[in-house]
DRENDRENTOR-567565 format. One record per residue (C-alpha): residue number from 0; residue in one letter; x, y, z. Coordinates in steps of 0.1 Angstrom, whole numbers, plus 2048, in hexadecimal, padded with zeros to 3 digits. Example, Ala and Ser with C-alpha at 12.3 -4.5 7.8 and 13.67 -1.06 7.14 Angstrom:
<nodes>
@n=0&res=a&X=87B&Y=7D3&Z=84E
@n=1&res=s&X=889&Y=7F5&Z=847
</nodes>
This chain:
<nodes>
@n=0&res=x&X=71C&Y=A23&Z=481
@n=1&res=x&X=731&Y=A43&Z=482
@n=2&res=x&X=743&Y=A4C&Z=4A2
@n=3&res=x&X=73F&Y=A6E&Z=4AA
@n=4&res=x&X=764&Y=A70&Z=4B8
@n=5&res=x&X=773&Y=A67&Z=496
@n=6&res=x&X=76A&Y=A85&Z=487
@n=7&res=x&X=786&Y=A91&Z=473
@n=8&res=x&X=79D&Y=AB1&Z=482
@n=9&res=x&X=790&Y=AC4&Z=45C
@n=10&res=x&X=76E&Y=ABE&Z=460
@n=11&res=x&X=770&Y=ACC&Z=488
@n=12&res=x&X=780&Y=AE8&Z=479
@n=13&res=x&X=764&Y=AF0&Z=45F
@n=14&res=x&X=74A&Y=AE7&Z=47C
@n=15&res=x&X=758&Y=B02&Z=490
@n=16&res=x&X=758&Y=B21&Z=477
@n=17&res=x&X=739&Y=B18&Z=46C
@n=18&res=x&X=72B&Y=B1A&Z=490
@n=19&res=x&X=742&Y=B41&Z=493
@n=20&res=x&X=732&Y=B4B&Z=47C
@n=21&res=x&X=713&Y=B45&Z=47F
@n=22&res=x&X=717&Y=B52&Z=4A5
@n=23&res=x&X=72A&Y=B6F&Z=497
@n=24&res=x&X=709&Y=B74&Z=479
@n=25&res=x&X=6F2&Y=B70&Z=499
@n=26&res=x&X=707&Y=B8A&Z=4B1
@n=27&res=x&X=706&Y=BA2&Z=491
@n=28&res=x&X=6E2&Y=B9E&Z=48C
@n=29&res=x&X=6D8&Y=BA5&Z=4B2
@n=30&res=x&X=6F2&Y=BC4&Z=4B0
@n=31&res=x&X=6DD&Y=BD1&Z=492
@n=32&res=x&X=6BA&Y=BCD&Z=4A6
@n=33&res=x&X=6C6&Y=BDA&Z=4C5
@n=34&res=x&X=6D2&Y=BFE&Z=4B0
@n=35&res=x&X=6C1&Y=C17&Z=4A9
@n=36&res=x&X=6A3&Y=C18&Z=496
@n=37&res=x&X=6A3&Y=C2D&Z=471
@n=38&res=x&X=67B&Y=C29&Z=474
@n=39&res=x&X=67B&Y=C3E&Z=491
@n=40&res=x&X=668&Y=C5F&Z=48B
@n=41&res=x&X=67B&Y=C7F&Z=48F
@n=42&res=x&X=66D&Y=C9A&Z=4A8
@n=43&res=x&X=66D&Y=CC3&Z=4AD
@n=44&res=x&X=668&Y=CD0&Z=4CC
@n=45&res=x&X=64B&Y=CE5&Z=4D2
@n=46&res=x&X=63A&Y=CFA&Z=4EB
@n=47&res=x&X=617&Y=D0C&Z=4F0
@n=48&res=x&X=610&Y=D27&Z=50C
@n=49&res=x&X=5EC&Y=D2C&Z=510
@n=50&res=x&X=5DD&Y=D4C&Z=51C
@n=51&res=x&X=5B9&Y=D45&Z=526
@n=52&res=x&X=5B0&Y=D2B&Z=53B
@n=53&res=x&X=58A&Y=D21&Z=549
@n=54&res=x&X=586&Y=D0A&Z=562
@n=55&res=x&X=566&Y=CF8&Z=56E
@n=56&res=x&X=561&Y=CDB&Z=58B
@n=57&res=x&X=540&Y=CD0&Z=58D
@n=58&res=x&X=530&Y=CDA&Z=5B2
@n=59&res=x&X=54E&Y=CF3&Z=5BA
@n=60&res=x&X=543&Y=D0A&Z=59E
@n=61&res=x&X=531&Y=D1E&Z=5B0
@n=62&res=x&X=54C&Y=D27&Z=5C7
@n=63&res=x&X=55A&Y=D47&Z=5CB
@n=64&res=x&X=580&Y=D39&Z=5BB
@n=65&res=x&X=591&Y=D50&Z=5A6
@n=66&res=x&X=5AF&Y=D4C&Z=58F
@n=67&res=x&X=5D1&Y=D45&Z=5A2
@n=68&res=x&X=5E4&Y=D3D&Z=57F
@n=69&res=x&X=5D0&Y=D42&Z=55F
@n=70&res=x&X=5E7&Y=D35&Z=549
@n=71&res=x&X=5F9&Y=D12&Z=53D
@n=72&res=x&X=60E&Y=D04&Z=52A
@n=73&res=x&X=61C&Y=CE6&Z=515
@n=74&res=x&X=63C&Y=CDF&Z=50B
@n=75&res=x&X=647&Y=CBD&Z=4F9
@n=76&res=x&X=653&Y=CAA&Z=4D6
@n=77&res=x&X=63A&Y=CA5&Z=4B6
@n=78&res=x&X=649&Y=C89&Z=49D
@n=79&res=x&X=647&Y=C8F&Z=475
@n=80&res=x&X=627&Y=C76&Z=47C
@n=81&res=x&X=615&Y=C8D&Z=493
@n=82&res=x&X=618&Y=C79&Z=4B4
@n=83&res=x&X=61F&Y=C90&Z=4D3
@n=84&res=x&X=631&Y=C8C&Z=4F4
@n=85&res=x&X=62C&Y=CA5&Z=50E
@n=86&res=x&X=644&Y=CA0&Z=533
@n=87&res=x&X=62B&Y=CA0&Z=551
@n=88&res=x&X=642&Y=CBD&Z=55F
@n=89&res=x&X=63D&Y=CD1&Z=53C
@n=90&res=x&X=618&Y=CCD&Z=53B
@n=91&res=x&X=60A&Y=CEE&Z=553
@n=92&res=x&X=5EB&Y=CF4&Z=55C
@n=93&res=x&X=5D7&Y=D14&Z=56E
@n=94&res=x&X=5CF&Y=D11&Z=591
@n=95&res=x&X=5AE&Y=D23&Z=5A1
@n=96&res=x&X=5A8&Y=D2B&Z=5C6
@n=97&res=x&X=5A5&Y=D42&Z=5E2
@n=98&res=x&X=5C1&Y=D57&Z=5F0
@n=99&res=x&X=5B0&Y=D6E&Z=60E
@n=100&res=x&X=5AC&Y=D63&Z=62C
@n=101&res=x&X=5B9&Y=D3E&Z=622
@n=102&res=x&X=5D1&Y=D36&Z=603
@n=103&res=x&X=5BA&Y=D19&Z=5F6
@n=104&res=x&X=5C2&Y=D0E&Z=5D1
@n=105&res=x&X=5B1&Y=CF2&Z=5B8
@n=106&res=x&X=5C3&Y=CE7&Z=59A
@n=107&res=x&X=5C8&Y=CC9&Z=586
@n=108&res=x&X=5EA&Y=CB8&Z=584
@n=109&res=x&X=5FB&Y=CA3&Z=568
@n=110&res=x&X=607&Y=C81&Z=579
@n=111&res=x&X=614&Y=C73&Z=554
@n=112&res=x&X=628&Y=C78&Z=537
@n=113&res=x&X=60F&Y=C87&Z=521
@n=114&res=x&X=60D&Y=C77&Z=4FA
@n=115&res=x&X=5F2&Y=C7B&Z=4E3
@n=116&res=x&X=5F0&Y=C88&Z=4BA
@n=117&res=x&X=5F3&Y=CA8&Z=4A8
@n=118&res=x&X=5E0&Y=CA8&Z=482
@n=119&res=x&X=5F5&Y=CC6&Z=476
@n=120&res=x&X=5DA&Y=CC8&Z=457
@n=121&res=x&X=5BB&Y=CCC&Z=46B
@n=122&res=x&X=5C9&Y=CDE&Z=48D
@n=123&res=x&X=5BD&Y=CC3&Z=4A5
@n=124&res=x&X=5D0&Y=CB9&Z=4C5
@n=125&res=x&X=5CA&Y=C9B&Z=4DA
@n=126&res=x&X=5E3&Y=C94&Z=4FA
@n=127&res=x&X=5D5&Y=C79&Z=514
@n=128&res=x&X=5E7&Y=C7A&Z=535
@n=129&res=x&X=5E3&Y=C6A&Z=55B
@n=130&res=x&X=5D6&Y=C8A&Z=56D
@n=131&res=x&X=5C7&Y=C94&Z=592
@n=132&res=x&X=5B3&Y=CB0&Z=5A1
@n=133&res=x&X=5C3&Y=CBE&Z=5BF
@n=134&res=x&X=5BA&Y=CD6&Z=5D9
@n=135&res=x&X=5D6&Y=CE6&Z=5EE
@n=136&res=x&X=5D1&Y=CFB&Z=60F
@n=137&res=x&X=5E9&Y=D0D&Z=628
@n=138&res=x&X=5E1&Y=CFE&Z=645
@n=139&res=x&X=5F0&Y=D14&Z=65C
@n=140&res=x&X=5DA&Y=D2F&Z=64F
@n=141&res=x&X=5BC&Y=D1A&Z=64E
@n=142&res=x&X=5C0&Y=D12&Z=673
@n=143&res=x&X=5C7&Y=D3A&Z=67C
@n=144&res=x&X=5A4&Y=D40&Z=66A
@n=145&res=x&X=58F&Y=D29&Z=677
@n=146&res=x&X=59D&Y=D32&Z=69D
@n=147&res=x&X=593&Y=D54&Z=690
@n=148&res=x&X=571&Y=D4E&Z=68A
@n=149&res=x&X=570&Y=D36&Z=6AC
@n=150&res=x&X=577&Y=D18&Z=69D
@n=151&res=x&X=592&Y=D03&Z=6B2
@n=152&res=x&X=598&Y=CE3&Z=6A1
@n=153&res=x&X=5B5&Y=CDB&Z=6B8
@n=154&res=x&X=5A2&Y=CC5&Z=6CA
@n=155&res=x&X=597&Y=CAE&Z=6AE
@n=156&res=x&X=5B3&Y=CAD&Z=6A1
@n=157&res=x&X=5C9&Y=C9C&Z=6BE
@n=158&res=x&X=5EB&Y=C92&Z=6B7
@n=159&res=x&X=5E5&Y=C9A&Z=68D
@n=160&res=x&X=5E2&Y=CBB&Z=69B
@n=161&res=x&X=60D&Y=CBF&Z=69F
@n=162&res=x&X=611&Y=CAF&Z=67D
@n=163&res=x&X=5F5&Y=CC5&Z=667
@n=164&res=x&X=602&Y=CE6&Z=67A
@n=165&res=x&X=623&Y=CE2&Z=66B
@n=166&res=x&X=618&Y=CD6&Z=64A
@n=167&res=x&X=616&Y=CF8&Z=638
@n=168&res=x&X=604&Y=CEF&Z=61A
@n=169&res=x&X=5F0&Y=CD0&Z=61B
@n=170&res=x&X=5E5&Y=CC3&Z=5F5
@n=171&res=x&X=5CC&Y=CA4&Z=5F3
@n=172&res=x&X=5B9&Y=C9D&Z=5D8
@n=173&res=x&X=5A8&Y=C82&Z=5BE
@n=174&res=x&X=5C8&Y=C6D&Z=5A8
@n=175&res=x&X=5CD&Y=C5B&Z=58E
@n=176&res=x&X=5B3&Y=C65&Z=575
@n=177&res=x&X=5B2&Y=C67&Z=54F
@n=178&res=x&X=5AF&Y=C85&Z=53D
@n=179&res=x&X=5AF&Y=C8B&Z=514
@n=180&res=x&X=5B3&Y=CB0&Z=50A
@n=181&res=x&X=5A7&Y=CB8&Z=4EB
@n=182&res=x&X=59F&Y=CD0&Z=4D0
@n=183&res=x&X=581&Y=CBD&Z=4C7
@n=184&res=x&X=571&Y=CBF&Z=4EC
@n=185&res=x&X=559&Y=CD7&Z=4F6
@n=186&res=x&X=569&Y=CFD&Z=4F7
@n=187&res=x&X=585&Y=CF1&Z=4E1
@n=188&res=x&X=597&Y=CFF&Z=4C3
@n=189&res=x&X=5B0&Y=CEF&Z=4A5
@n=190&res=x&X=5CF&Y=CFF&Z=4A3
@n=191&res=x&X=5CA&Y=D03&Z=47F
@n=192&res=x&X=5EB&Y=D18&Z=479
@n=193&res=x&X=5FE&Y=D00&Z=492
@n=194&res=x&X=60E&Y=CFD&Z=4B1
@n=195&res=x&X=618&Y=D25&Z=4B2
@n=196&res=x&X=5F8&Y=D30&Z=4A8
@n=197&res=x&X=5D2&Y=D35&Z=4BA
@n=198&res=x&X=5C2&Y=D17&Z=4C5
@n=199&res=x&X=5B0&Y=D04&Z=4E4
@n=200&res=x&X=5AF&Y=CE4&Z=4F6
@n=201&res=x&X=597&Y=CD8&Z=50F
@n=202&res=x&X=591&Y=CB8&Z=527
@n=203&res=x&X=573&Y=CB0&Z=53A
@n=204&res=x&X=56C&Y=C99&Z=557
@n=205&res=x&X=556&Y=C8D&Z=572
@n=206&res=x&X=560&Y=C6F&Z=584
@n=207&res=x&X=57E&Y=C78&Z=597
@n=208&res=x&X=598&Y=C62&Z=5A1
@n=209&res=x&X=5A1&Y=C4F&Z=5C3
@n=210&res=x&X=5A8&Y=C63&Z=5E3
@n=211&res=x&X=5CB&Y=C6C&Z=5E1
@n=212&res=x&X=5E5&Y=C83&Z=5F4
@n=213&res=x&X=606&Y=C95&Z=5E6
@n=214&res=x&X=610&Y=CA0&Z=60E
@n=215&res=x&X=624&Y=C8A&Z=61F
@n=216&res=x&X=630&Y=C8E&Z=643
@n=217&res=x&X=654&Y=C81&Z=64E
@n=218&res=x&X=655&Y=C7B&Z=629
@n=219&res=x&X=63C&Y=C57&Z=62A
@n=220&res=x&X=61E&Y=C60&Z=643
@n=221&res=x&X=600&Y=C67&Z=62A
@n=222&res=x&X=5F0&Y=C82&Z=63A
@n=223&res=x&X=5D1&Y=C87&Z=622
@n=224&res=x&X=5CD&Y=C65&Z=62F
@n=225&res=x&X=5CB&Y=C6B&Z=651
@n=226&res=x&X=5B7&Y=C8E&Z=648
@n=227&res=x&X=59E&Y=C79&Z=63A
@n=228&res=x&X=598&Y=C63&Z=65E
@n=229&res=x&X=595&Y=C7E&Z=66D
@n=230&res=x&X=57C&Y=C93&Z=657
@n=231&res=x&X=55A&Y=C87&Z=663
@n=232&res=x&X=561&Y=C96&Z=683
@n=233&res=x&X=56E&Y=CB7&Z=675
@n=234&res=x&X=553&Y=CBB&Z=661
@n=235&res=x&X=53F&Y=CBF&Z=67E
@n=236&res=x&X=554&Y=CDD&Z=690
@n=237&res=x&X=54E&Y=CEC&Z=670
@n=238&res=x&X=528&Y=CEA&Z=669
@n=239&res=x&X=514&Y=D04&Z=66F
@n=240&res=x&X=537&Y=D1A&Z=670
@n=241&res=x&X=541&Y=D38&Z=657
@n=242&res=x&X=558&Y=D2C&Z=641
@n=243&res=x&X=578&Y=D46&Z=63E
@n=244&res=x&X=56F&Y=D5B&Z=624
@n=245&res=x&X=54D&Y=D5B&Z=626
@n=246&res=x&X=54D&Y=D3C&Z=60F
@n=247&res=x&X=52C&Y=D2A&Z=60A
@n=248&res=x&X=52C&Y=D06&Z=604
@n=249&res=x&X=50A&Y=D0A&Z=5F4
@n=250&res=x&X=4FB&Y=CE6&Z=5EF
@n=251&res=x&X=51B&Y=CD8&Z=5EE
@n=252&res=x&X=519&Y=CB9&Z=602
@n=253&res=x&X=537&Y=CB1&Z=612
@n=254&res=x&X=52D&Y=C98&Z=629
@n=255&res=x&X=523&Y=C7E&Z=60F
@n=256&res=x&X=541&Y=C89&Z=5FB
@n=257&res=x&X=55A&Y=C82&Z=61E
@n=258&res=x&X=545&Y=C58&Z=61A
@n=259&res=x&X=54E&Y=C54&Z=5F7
@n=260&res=x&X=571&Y=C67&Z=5F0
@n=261&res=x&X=580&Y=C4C&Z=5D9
@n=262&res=x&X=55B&Y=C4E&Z=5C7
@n=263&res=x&X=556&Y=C73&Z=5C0
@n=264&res=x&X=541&Y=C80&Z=5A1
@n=265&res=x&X=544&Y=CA8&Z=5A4
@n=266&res=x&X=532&Y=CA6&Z=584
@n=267&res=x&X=536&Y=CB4&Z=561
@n=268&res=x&X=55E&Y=CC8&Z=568
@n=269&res=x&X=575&Y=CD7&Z=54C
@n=270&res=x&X=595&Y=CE8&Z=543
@n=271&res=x&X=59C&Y=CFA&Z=527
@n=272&res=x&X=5BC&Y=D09&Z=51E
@n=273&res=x&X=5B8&Y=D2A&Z=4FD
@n=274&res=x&X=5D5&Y=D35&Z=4ED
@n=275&res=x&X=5C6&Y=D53&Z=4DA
@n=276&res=x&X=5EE&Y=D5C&Z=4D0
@n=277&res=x&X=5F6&Y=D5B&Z=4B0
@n=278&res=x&X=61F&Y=D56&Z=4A9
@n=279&res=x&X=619&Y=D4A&Z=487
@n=280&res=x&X=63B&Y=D56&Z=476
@n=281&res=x&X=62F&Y=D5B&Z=44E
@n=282&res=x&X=650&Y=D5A&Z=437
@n=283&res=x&X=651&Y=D74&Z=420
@n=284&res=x&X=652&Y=D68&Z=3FB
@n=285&res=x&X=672&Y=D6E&Z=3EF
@n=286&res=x&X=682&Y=D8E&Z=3DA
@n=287&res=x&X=67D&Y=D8C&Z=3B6
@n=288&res=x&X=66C&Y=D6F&Z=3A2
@n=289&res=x&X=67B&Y=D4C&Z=38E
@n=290&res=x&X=679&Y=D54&Z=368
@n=291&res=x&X=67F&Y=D2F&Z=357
@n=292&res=x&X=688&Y=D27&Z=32F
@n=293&res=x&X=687&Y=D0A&Z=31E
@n=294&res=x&X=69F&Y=CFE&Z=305
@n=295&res=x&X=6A1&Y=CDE&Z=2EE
@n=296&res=x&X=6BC&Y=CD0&Z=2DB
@n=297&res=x&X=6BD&Y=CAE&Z=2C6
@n=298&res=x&X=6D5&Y=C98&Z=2BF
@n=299&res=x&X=6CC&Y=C8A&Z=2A1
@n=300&res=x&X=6B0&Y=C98&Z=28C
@n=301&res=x&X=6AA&Y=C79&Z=273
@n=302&res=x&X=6AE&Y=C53&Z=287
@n=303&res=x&X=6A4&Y=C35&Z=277
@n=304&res=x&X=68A&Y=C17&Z=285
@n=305&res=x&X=69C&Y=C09&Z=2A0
@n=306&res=x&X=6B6&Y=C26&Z=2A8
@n=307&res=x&X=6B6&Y=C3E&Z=2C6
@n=308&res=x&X=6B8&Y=C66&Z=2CA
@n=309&res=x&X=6C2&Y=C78&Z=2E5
@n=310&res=x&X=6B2&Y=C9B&Z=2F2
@n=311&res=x&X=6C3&Y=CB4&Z=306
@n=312&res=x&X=6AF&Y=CC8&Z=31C
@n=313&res=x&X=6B9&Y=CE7&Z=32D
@n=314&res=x&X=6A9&Y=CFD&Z=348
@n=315&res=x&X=6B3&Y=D1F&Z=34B
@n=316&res=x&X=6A5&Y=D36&Z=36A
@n=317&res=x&X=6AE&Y=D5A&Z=35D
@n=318&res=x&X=696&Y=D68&Z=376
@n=319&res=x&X=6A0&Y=D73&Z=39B
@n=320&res=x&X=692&Y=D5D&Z=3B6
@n=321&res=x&X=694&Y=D35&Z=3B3
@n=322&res=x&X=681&Y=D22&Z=3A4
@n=323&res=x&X=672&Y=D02&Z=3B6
@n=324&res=x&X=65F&Y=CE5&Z=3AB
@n=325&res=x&X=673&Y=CE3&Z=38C
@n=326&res=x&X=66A&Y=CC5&Z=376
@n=327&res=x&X=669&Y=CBE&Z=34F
@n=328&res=x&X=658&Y=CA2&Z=33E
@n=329&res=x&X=657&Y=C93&Z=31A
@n=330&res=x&X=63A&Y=C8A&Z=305
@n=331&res=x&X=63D&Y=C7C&Z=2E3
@n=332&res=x&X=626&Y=C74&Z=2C7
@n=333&res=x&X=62D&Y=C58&Z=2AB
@n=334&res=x&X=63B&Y=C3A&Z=2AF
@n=335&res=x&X=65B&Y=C40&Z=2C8
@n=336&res=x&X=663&Y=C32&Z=2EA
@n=337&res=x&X=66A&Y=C47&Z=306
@n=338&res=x&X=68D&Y=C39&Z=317
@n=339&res=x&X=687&Y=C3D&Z=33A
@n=340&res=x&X=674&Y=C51&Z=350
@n=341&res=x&X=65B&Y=C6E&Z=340
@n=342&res=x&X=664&Y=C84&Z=356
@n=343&res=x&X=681&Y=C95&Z=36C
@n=344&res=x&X=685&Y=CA9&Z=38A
@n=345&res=x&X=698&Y=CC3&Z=38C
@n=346&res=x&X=692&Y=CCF&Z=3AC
@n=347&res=x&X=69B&Y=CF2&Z=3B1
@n=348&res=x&X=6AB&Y=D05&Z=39B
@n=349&res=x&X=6BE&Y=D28&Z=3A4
@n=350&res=x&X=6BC&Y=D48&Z=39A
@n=351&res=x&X=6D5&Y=D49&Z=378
@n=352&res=x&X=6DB&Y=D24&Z=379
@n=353&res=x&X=6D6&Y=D0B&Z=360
@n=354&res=x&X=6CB&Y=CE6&Z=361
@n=355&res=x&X=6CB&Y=CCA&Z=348
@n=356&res=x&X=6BF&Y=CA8&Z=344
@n=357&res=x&X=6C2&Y=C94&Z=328
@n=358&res=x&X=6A6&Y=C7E&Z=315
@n=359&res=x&X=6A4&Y=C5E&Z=2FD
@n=360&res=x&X=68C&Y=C52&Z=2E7
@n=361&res=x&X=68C&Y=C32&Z=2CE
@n=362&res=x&X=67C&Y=C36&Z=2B0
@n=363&res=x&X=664&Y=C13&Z=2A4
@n=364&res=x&X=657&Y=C07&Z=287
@n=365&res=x&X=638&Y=C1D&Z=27B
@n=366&res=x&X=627&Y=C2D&Z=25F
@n=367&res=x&X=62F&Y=C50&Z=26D
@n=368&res=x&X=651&Y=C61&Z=25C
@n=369&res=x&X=652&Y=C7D&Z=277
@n=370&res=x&X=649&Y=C7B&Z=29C
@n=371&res=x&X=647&Y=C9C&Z=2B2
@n=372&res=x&X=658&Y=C9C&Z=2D1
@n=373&res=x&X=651&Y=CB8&Z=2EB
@n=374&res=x&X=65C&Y=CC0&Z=310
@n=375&res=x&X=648&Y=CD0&Z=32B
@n=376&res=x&X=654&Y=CE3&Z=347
@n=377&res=x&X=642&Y=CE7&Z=368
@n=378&res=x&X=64B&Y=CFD&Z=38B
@n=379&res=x&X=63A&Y=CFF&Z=3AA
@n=380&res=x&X=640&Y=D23&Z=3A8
@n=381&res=x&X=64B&Y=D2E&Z=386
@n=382&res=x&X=635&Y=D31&Z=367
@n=383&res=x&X=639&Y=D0D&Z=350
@n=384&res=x&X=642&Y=D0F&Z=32E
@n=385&res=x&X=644&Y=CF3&Z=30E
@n=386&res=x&X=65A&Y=CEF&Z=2EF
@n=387&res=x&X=65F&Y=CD3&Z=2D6
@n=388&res=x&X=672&Y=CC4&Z=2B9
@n=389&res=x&X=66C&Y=CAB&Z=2A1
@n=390&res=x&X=683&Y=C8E&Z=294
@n=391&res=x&X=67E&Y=C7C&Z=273
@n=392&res=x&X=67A&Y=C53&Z=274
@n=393&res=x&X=688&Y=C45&Z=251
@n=394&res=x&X=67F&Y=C26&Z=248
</nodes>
């Protein structure tokens, strides 16, 4: 039996760097993980401002609302893998409304970053976002009208009245929701030459979300909250009434809507946000075009079985504009192996420059005494050529 406290003072020793450094391996390890990522994508900013905007809510649409703000914008990130980000505070959207006798205005709000795709190939857009549908009124004027058209609702108001006379504008509405805007939806568009050019996305509804309110009073009361408790009984100082305006509520409903508010269906609703712009910047092609020659020069022009040559290849641009694309390749017929890769990249080759790259073949046993060797030269935007030599094989 081997007593632990016997242990020698070397072996301790070697006990302890072996644990340092497999604590200092671990600690290096973690450091590595906890860096940044290389894997991460890299991302350009990018912005679209539409121009048109159409806006539908179900049973409001036939409303007398007008445009208040026509237009919208996004502004966020796109990745080299197409994956978009959009800042709730960068994603705008049109507002529609009234503004005589009562500023009264319905919009949709984003409540959420916004992130979604972008297929730069086929145009198409996708962002998917938290969202609500808000309506904001000034009370104060809202209060002045109705008095004007003998409508007092001081009374059934009570003690909300001092708090919703103060208010200025009061905003309630129906939050969180989701929302996909899309090219592919109904009334949209791919932005086929990209974010700068033409294009059109669209999102459609008609469940709303739960009762919500955006005015607070001393900074916490919920007063859309206490609005709602005390609806029932304003509805009834205002049936009957004309509505500021001369608004008609049609068939709207709004008693069954005031029983069900976290529940509402206005039915089919859409946005749609046009960019009919088109910012597309076209480079022009550049002054002059590449003019590319091909030149081949041997090193040995007899090798025996066994034995290698060497070819030296030059490209010469003797035209005005680069030439890009470059690349040369070598094809051989007879018995010789090709040493290395077939073919090289040059790349891009100036106007008056030269480039070279060198080639090796080894010749092999075979009936054939002379083997042709040629060289190809391709460009993305210059006209190819081909030359060749041949080397004899003695036996």
């Amino acid at each position: 039996m081997v007593n632990a406290s016997s242990s020698s003072p070397r072996h301790f020793g070697l006990s302890r760097s072996l644990l340092l450094g497999i604590a200092l391996a671990a600690l290096f390890s973690l450091a590595l993980a906890a860096g940044p990522s290389r894997s991460h994508a890299a991302t350009e900013p990018f912005k679209i401002e539409f121009d048109q905007s159409d806006m539908k809510i179900g049973l409001l649409s036939d409303l007398p609302l007008g445009d208040l703000a026509s237009t919208g914008s996004i502004e966020g990130t796109i990745d080299d893998q197409g994956n978009v980000v959009v800042p709730k505070d960068k994603f705008l959207l049109p507002q529609i409304g009234i503004t005589d006798p009562v500023n009264i205005k319905i919009f949709m709000g984003i409540e959420s970053d916004a992130t979604g795709t972008f297929d730069e190939k086929t145009g198409k857009l996708v962002l998917n976002a938290k969202a609500g549908v808000w309506l904001s009124v000034n009370v104060a004027e809202l209060l002045d009208a109705l008095q004007g058209l003998g409508i007092d609702l001081s009374g059934q108001l009570g003690s909300l009245g001092s708090v919703v006379s103060g208010l200025g504008d009061l905003t309630c509405g129906f939050s969180p929701m989701d929302v996909s805007f899309s090219t592919d939806n109904e009334g949209g568009a791919p932005f086929t030459k990209g974010v700068a050019g033409p294009g059109a996305i669209t999102a459609d509804w008609s469940q709303l979300g739960p009762f919500a309110g955006k005015t607070k009073f001393l900074g916490f009361v919920d007063v859309c909250a206490l609005i709602k408790q005390y609806a029932p009984t304003l509805l009834e100082s205002l049936v009957g009434s004309q509505l500021p305006g001369g608004i008609d509520l049609g068939n709207l409903d709004i008693a069954s809507l005031l029983d069900n508010l976290d529940n509402v269906n206005l039915g089919p609703s859409s946005l749609t946000l046009t960019r009919t712009k088109d910012d597309v910047v076209i480079p022009e092609p550049p002054a002059g075009t590449p003019d590319l020659k091909l030149s081949v020069k041997s090193s040995k022009k007899r090798i025996k079985a066994g034995k290698k040559a060497e070819f030296t290849v030059k490209v010469k641009n003797a035209g005005e504009a680069a030439a890009t694309g470059v690349k040369i390749c070598i094809k051989s017929t007879g018995p010789v192996t090709v040493q290395g890769r077939r073919c090289r990249t040059l790349g891009q080759v100036m106007a008056g420059a030269t480039q070279t790259r060198r080639f090796k073949v080894k010749a092999n046993k075979g009936k054939k005494k002379s083997v042709k060797v040629s060289f190809s030269l391709k460009s993305s935007n210059a006209t190819g050529s081909q030359t060749g030599t041949r080397i004899q094989i003695q036996r």
